[in-house]
N, C-alpha and C positions, 0 to 999 in steps of 0.2 A: 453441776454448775461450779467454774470456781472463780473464786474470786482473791481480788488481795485483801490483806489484812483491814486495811483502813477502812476499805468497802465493807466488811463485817464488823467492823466496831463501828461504822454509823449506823450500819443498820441495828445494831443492840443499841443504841444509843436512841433511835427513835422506838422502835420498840419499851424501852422502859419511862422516855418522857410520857407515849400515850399512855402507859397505865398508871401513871403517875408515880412506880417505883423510883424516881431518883428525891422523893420525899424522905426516904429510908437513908440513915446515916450509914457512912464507910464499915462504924462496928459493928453493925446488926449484919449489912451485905457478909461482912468479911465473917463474922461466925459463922452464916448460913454457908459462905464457901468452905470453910473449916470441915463443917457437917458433912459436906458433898465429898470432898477428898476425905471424908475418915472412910467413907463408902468406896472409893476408890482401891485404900490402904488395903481395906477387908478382904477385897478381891482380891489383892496381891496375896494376901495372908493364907489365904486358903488354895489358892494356884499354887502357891509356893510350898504348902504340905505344913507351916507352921502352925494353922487349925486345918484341923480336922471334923467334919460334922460329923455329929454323932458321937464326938468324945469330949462332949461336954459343951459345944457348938452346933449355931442352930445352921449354919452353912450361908449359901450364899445364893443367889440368883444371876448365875455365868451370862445370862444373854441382857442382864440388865446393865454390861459395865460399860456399853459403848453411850451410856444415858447418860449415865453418873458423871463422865467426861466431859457428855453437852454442857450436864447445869453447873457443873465447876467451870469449865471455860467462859460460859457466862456471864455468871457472876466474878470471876476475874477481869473481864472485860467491863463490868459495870463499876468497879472498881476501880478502873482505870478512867475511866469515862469521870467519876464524881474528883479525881485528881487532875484530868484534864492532859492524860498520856495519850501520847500518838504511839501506842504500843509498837506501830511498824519502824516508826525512827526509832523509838527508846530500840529494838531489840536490833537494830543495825547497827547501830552506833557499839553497845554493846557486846554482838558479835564481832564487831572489830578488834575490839580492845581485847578479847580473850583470844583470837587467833595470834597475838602476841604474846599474850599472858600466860597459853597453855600448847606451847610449841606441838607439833606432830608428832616431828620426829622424837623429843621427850616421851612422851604419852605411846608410840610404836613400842619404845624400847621397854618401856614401864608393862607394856603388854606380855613381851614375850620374855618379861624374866620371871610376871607372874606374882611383881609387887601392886595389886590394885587392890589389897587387905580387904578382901573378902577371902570366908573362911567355906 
């Protein structure tokens, strides 16, 4: 099913009035997102070889990372919802301004000379 953005922020948005989560303040929401993206982090960290389980790490659970995404994007949304962002305009409005701010052609060139400081 897809849908657009706004159509998934209402529906988190009735979602969390019925369970009465928009009782919970922005900093409670926003650690518990904290918490989800360091779950997110972890999976990188160990796809990326920087842990290792078993060398000192208790590893990871690879097929849990498409979840950890859900409850962050959620709670980002719910977030968004207790500030009263139309995340679909804030992020158009937004992408506009950075397809001027971060030229192509700039960023092409920065590609292939192989300046994007990562080591």
């Amino acid at each position: 099913m897809n849908m657009e953005l706004k159509e998934i922020q209402k529906i988190q948005e009735e979602f969390v009035k019925s369970r009465k989560w928009d009782r919970f303040n922005a900093t409670q929401v926003f650690s518990h997102l904290i918490e989800e993206l360091g779950e997110v982090v972890k999976f990188f960290l160990y796809a990326e070889g920087y842990k290792v389980k078993g060398a000192g790490h208790t590893g990871i659970e690879e097929d849990n990372i498409a979840s950890e995404f859900g409850q962050a994007f959620n709670l980002f949304l719910q977030l968004a919802i207790a500030a009263n962002i139309d995340l679909e305009d804030a992020w158009k409005q937004e992408h506009e301004k950075m397809k001027t701010r971060f030229s192509k052609e700039q960023w092409e060139k920065l590609a292939e000379s192989g300046s994007d400081n990562r080591n």
